[in-house]
N, C-alpha and C positions, 0 to 999 in steps of 0.2 A: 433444529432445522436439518435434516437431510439432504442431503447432497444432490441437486437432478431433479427433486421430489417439487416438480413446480405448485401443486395443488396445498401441501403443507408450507411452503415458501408464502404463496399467496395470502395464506390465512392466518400467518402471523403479522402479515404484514396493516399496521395500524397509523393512524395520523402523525406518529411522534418516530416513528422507524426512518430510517436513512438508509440511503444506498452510495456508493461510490464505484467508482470504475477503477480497478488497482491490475497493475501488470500483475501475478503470478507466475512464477516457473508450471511447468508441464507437469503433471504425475510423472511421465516418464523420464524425465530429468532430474541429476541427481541435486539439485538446487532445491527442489521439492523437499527433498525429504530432509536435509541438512539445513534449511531455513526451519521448516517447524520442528525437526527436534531442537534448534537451539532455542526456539521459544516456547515448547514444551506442548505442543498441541498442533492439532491440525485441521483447521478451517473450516474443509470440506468434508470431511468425515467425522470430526467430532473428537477422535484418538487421541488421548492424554500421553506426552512421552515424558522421561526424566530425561533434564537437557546434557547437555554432554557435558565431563568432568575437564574442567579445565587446572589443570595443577599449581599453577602459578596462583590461581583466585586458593584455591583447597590449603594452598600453606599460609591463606592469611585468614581462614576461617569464613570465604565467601564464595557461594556458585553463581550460576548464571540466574538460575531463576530470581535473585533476589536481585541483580542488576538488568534485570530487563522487563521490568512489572509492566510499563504501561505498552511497549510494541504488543508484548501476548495477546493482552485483550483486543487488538486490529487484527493481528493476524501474519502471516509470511506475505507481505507484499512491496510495491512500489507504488505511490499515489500517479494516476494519471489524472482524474477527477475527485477532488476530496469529498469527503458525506455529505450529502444535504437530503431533506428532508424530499419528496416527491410534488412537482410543482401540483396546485389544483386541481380535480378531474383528469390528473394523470393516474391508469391501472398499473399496477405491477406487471402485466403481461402487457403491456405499452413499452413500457422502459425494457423487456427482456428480449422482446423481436426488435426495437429498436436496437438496442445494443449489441445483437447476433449481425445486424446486417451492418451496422458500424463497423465490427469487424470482420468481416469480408470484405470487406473495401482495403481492409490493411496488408503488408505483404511481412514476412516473417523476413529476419535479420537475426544477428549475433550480435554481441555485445560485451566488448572488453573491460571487467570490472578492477576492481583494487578496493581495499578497506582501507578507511579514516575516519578520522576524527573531524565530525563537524561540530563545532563548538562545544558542548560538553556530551556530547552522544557519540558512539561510535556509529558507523554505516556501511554498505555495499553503497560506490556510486560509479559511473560510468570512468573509463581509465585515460579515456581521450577525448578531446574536445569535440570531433567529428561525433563520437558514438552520445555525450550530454545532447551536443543539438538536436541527433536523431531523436533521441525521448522526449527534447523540449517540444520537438515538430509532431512527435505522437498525440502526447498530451495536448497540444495549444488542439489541434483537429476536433479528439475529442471533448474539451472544451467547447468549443462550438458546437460542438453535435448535438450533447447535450445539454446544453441551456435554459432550452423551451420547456424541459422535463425536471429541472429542480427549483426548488422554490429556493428565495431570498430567506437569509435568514433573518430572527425576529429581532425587532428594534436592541432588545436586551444584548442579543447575543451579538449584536455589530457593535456595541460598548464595548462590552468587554474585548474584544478585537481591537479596537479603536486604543484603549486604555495599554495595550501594547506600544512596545517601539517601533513603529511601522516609520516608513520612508514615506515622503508624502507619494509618488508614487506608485506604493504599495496600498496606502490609502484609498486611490483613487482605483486600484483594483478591485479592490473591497467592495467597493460603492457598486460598480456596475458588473461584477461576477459573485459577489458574496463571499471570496475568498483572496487575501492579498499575494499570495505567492502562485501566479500562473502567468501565463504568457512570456515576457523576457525576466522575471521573476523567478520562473519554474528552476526547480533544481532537484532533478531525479536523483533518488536514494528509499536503500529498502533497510529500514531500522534495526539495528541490533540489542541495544542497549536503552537505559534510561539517561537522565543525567548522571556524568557520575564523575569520578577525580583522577586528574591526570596520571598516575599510575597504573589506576584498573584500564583507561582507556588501552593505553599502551600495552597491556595484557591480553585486551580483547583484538586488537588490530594484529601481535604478531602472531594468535594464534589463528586467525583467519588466513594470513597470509601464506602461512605453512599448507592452507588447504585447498587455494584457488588453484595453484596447477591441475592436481586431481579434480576440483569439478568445470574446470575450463569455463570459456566465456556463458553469459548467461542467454540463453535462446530466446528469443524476443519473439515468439511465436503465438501471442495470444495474451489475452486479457482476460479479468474474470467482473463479476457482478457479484460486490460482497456487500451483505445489509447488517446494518444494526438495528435487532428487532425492537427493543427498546432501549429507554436511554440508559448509559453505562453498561449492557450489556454486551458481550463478546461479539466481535464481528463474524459472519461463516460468510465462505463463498457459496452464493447463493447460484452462479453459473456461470459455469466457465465460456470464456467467445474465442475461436479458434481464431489465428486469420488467415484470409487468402487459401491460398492452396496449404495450408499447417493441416487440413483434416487430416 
């Protein structure tokens, strides 16, 4: 899928494809470019990179690429709306002017990040309580926005959901969003890693942390539209949605 190329987007687009609504850094931002080479590839254009050499993994005989298998195939992003599949008699050019005017409606902000470890994965997530709520307040919007335009998912796949460790409250998100962690649930973070053991983590987090001064806070300028043309297949950002005055 080509980047912009809405006619080639459309025509891959098939009954089992998924779309999600994921923050994205800018092209012009250097968050851009240092989120997909650490995951080795880039969304919107296709571009294969070798992810950067981390020396501390290199004297145990391990790189990135092999501790971050499953973020690559999603992509450089932040979930605001997780994948589901497109509700009924919804077009792909429905969900894309949909989604263009959703964000216009939004106004750009900054955003004070830090690297951690959430459970057994490292992450980019917000550095302060104020700048989480703002993403939680992004996402919960778009949440609502989109609603009407993704479909429930299928009996199967709410089992296996279910057969997790959910809260019953989480539960009960499930039920009526199709996904348990949104609304006071949500917990913005842009993935670094797979699971992995407390060593490597602590590897991945100091050597991000050596690099956040140089790319400063993350620009919260925009969202993109990224699909899964089919299943297991790599995510692309399928288009980018500016916001507000971001043109």
């Amino acid at each position: 899928m080509k980047p912009n190329d809405q006619d080639n987007e459309a025509c891959r687009w098939n009954a089992e494809s998924r779309f999600a609504i994921y923050y994205a850094p800018s092209t012009a931002s250097p968050w851009w470019s240092a989120g997909c080479r650490w995951l080795a590839r880039d969304p919107e254009s296709g571009i294969a990179f070798a992810p950067p050499v981390v020396p501390a993994l290199a004297e145990r005989s391990l790189d990135v690429a092999r501790l971050s298998r499953s973020p690559q195939r999603y992509g450089w992003h932040g979930t605001l709306v997780a994948p589901a599949r497109r509700a009924t008699n919804t077009s792909f050019d429905e969900i894309v002017g949909h989604a263009l005017a959703w964000a216009r409606r939004q106004r750009p902000f900054e955003l004070a990040v830090e690297a951690v470890a959430l459970g057994r994965f490292v992450a980019i997530q917000p550095a302060t309580t104020a700048g989480a709520e703002a993403m939680r307040a992004l996402a919960a919007d778009a949440l609502h926005e989109f609603a009407r335009l993704r479909a429930m998912p299928s009996e199967e796949e709410l089992r296996r959901r279910l057969a997790t460790d959910l809260t019953e409250r989480q539960r009960e998100l499930l039920g009526h969003w199709g996904y348990p962690y949104v609304l006071e649930e949500f917990r913005f973070h842009m993935t670094l890693s797979d699971s992995i053991e407390a060593l490597e983590r602590q590897v991945l987090i100091d050597w991000w942390h050596m690099r956040l001064p140089e790319l400063g806070p993350l620009p919260v300028d925009g969202a993109a539209l990224f699909v899964e043309p089919s299943p297991g297949e790599p995510f692309t950002l399928a288009k980018r949605l500016p916001f507000g005055d971001a043109r």
